[in-house]
C-alpha positions in Angstrom: 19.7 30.2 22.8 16.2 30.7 21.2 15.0 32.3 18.2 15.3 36.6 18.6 13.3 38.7 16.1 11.9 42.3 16.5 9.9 43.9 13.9 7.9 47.4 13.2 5.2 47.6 10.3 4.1 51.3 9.3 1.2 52.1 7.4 1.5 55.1 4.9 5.5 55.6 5.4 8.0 55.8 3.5 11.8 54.8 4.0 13.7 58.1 4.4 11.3 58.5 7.4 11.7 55.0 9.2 15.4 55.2 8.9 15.4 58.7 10.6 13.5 57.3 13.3 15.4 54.1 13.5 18.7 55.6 12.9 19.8 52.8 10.5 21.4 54.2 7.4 20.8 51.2 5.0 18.2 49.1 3.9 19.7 45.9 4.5 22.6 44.9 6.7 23.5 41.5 7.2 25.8 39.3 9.2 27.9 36.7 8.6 25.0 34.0 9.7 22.6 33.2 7.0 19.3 35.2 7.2 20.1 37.4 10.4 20.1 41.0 9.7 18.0 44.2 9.3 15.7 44.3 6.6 13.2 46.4 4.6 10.1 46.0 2.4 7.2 48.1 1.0 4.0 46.4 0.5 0.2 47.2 -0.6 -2.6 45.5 1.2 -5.8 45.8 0.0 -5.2 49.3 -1.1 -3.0 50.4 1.6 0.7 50.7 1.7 2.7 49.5 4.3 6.3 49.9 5.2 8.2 46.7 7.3 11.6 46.8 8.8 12.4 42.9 10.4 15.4 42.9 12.9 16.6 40.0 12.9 18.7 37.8 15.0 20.0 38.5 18.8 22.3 41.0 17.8 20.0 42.8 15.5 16.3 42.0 17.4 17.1 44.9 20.1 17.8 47.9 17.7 14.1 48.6 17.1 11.5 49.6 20.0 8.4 50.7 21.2 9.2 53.9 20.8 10.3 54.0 17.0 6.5 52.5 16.8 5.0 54.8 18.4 6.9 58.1 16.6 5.9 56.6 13.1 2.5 56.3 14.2 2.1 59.9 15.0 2.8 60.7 11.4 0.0 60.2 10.5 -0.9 56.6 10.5 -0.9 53.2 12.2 2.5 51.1 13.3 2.7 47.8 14.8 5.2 46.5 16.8 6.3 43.0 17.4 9.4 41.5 20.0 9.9 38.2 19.7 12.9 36.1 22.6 12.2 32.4 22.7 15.4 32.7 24.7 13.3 33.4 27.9 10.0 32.9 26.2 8.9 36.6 26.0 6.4 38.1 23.2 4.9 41.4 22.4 2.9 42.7 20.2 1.6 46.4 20.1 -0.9 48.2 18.0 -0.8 52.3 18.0 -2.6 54.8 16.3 -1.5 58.9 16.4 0.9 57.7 19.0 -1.1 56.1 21.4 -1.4 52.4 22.6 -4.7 50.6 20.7 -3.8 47.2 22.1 -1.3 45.1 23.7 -1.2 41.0 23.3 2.1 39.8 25.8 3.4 36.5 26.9 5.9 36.1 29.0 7.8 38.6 31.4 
């Protein structure tokens, strides 16, 4: 068992539109394990604002995906997303703009 993590980071969202996308209906939901979960948080960097929603944990790491990355991107911005399953030693990372793939950084399978 290795560390399982999945996240998406949005620029220029806002909540109610990420949890549409995702389907989540909650900002945080949590397990009985400490710090496993899904999670939420706004942040401003260097004059931007950026969503972030973390899943956390095997059970939670698979509930976000490519595709909720690449929907938020085509309103009207950039999204990031990151898969993370030291389990079988596989990484992702994706960078899209208006819905299509900028780059791609993988290890792994």
């Amino acid at each position: 068992m290795g560390y399982k993590s999945s996240w998406i980071a949005s620029k220029g969202k806002n909540f109610d539109e990420i949890l549409k996308l995702t389907g989540f209906t909650e900002a945080k939901h949590t397990s009985s394990e400490p710090d496993l979960g899904i999670y939420y948080t706004s942040l401003t960097l260097d004059g931007q604002y950026w969503d972030l929603i973390l899943a956390d944990g095997g059970k939670f790491c698979g509930y976000l995906s490519e595709s909720h990355s690449i929907e938020l991107s085509n309103l009207d911005g950039e999204s990031y997303f990151f898969y993370c399953n030291d389990t079988c030693m596989d990484t992702v990372f994706h960078a899209y703009t208006s819905g299509m793939e900028d780059w791609t950084i993988a290890f792994g399978e």
